[in-house]
N, C-alpha and C positions, 0 to 999 in steps of 0.2 A: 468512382467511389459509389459505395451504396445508394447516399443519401441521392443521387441523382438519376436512381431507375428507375422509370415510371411502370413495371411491367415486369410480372417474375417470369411471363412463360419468355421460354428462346433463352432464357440466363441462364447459367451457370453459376452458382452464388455457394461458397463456401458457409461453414455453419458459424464462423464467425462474422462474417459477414452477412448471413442473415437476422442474428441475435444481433449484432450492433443496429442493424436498418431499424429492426424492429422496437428496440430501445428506443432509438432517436426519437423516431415517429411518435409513438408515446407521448415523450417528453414534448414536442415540439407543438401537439396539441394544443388546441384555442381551451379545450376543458382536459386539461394533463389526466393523466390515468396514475394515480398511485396504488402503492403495496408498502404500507404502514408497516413498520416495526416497534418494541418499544423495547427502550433501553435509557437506564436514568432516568431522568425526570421528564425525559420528553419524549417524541414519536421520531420517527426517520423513514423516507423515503426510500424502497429500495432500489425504484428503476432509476435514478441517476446514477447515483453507486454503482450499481450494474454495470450501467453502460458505460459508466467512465473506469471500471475496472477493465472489459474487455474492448474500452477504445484506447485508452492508455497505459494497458499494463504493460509487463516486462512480455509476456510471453503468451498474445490474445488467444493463439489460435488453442495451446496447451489447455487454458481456461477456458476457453469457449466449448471443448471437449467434455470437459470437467461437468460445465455445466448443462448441456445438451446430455448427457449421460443422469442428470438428477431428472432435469425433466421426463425422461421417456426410460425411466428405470422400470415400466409395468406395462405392458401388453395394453395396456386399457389405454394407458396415457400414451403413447404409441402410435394409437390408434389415431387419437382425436387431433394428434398433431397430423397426421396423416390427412383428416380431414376438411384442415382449411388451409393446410400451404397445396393440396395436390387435389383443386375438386375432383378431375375425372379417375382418381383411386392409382392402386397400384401398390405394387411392394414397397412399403418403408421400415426400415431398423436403424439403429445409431448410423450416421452417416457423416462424411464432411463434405460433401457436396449436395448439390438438388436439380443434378444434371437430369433429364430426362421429364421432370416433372413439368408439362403442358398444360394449364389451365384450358377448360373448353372455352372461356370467356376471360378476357384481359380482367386482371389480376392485378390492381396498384398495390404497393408497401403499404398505403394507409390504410386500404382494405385486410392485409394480412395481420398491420398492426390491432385492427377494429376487431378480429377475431379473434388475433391472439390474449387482449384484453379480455374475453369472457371464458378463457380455458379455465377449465374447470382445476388443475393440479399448479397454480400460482403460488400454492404457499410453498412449494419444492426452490422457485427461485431467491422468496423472499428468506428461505433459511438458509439457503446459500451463500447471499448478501450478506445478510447479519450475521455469519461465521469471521468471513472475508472483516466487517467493519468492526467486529468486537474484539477475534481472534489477531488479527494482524496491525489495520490503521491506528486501533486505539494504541496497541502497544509498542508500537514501530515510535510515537510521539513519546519518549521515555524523558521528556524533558532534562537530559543530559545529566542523570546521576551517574556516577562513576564510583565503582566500590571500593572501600577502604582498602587500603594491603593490610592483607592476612599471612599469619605462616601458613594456613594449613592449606592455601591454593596457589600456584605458582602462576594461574592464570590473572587470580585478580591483583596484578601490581600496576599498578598505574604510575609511579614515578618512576620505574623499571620502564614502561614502554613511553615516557615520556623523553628520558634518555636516548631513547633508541631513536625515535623520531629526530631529535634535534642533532644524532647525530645524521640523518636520512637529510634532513632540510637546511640545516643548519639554523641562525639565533634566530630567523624571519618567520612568520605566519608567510604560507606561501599564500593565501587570502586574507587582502587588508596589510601585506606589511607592517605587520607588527612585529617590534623586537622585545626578546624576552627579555625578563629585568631580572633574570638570573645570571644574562650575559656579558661581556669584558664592559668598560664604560667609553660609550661611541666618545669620540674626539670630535665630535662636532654635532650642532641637532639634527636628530632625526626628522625625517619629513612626516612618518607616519604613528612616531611616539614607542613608548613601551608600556609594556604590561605582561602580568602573569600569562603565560598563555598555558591553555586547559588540553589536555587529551580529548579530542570529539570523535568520540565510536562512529563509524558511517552507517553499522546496523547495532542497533543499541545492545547495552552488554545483558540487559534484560531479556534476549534472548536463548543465553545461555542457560536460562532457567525457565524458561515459558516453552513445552512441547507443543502446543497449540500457534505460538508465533512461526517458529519453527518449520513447523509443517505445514503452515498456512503459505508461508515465503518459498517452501520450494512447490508448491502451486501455481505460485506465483510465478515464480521461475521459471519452471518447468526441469528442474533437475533440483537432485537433493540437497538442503543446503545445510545437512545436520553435522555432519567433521567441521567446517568452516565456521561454525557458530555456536561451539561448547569445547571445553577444552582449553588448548594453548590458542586455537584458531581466534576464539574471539576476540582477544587483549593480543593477537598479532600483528604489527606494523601496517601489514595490507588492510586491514580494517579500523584505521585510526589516521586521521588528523589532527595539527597542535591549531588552536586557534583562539585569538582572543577571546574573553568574557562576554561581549559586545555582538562578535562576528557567532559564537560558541551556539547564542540563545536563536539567533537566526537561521542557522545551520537545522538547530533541534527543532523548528518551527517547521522546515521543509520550506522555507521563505527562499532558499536557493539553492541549486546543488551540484554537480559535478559530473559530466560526460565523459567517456572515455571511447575514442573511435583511433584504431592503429595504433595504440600504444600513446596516445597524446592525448592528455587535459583540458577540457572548455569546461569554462563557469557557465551554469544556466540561472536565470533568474527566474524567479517560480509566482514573482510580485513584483509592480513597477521599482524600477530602478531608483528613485528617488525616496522609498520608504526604506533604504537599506544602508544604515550607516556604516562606515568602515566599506563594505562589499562595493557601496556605489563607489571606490575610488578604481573600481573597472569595469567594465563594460561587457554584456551579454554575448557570449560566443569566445572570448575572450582564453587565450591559451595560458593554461599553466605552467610553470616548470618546478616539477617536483624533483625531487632526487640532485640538488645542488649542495648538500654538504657534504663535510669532509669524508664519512662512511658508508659503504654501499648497504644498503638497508632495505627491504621489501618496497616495493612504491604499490600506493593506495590500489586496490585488489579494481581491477575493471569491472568486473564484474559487480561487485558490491556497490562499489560510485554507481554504474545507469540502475542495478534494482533501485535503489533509494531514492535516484534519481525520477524514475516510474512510478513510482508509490506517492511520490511528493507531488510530482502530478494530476493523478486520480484524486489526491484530495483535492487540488487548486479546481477539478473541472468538474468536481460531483459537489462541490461546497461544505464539505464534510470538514477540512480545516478548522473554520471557527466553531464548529458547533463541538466539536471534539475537543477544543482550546477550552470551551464551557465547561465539558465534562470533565474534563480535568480537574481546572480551577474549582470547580464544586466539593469534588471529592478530597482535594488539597482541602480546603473548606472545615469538610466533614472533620478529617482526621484533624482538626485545630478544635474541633466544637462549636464550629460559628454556625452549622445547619442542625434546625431543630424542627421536630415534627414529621406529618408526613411527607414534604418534601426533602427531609433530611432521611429517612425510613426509604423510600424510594431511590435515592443514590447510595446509599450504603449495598442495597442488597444489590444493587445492577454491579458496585463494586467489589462485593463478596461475590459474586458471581465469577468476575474475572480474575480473582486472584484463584478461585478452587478449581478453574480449567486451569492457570498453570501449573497447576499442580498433578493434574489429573494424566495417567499415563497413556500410553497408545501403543497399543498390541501391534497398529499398523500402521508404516509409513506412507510419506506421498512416492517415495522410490520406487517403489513396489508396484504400484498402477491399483491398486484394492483401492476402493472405496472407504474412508472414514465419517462418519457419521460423528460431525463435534459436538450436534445440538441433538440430541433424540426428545422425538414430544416427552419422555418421561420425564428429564432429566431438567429443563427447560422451560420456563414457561415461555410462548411467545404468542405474542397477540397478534395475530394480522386483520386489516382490515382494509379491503378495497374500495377506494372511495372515488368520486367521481367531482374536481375540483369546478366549481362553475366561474 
């Protein structure tokens, strides 16, 4: 692994694997090196983030691409990266490897990290980051609203795809065993109880209307994820779970989630096992079996389980979780009238901010391999500021 090379000359080191070394090292710092952002009422770190997007995402190397492409978008900046990963020079352009490059003098990662800290085009990564944490993390956490049925959409029925599930699963939560209490009346107690059990979107139905989530997630991906998530795709069976009240809020937390390797089910715990009520009545790794009711019905989309699955991660390793949990609560808050002043003036706009990017269109997808620019300095304020933690 990265973290264990003492010495870039004689590697071969892929460009995600030099962006993750150099992440780390950062972080791992006796005086951390940050890249401040602000959003809400507070500041944010973007080299965790960072690093925990292209050390836990769905798809590093796609994003490591991504981002190695904002750093060295200019001949200038190019240059200077050129300058302290390859002392004795040589041709560099966008690259995924850094085969060839021979330091005249041994080269540690904390030395690469020590230079890459004074690059001069850092605010390229920090607007990267805050795309990624305002465009995607914030809105992926949709604290499990579910839209009313309507006539005029055929997508938003949620007792419609509630039916369809229970006939996919039949009357059980296949996490937590829970039985619905819409169901026949068991002939004897249940071990694990009843209750209403709720429709849990696996990529919230919030996406169907946010083009900046959207486009953010097939980044993330690394393939498009716009058919799958507007339309009939996103109230479809492969993107939904029934699940208790209980089990619903924990799921929406990213507290646990769902692997899918060969066509087979494991629960991942995302937080100790014992802060998880209902969930701790199984065990981490643990296989599911979906698809035991009476009707053949979609089973949960593989794909959608490990993205959500990854994203839930990146928050668990970059701590962005609870701070996000905050941002919420605040702005739930705001919209009651409990935040007044300028601490109330400064979550409003950070949340009028993100409701006018989903609104906002995009000429360009991430399909496509074009560059979109979600944050332009006009459009944007964003304060960066490099600080040196003692």
């Amino acid at each position: 692994m990265a973290s264990g090379v003492q010495h870039i000359d004689n590697e071969e080191k892929t460009t995600v694997d030099t962006l993750i070394t150099i992440l780390a090292r950062l972080r791992a710092r006796p005086d951390p090196f940050t890249l401040m952002f602000e959003y809400s009422s507070s500041t944010h770190d973007a080299i965790p983030i960072a690093h925990a997007l292209l050390d836990e995402g769905y798809d590093p190397n796609g994003m490591s691409n991504d981002l190695w492409t904002r750093l060295t978008n200019s001949y200038a900046k190019r240059m200077e990266l050129l300058k302290f990963l390859s002392p004795v020079g040589g041709t560099f352009s966008r690259v995924t490897s850094l085969r060839g490059f021979t330091p005249r003098t041994p080269l540690t990662w904390d030395d690469v990290a020590e230079r890459f800290e004074h690059f001069t085009f850092l605010d390229e990564l920090t607007r990267w980051t805050r795309a990624f944490y305002v465009d995607m993390l914030l809105n992926m956490r949709d604290r499990g609203r579910t839209p009313t049925p309507t006539n005029r959409s055929t997508a938003s029925r949620p007792k419609h795809l509630k039916r369809m599930l229970l006939d996919r699963d039949g009357w059980f939560s296949v996490v937590g065993g829970i039985m619905d209490d819409a169901g026949p009346m068991p002939t004897e107690p249940l071990a694990n109880g009843m209750a209403t059990l709720h429709v849990a979107h696996i990529i919230p139905f919030s996406a169907s209307r946010r083009i900046p989530l959207r486009h953010m997630l097939s980044k993330f991906a690394g393939q498009d994820m716009e058919n799958l998530l507007t339309g009939q795709g996103i109230n479809d069976p492969s993107n939904a779970l029934l699940l208790d009240p209980t089990t619903r809020q924990l799921f929406d937390a990213f507290k646990f989630g769902l692997e899918c390797q060969n066509d087979r089910y494991f629960l991942r715990m995302l937080v100790p096992r014992w802060s998880l009520p209902q969930v701790s009545r199984h065990f981490d790794g643990e296989e599911l079996l979906f698809g035991q009711g009476p009707e053949h019905v979609a089973l949960p989309s593989a794909l959608l389980c490990n993205i959500r699955l990854a994203v839930g991660r990146v928050l668990r390793a970059c701590g962005a979780a609870e701070t996000i949990d905050k941002i919420l609560q605040d702005e739930e808050d705001l919209s009651c009238g409990n935040l007044e002043g300028d601490y109330g003036v400064r979550v409003g706009a950070s949340y009028l901010e993100r409701e006018l990017r989903a609104l906002q269109g995009l000429d360009e997808l991430a399909i496509d391999g074009q560059e979109v620019i979600m944050d332009s300095e006009e459009d944007l304020s964003v304060t960066t500021r490099h600080i040196i933690c003692a």
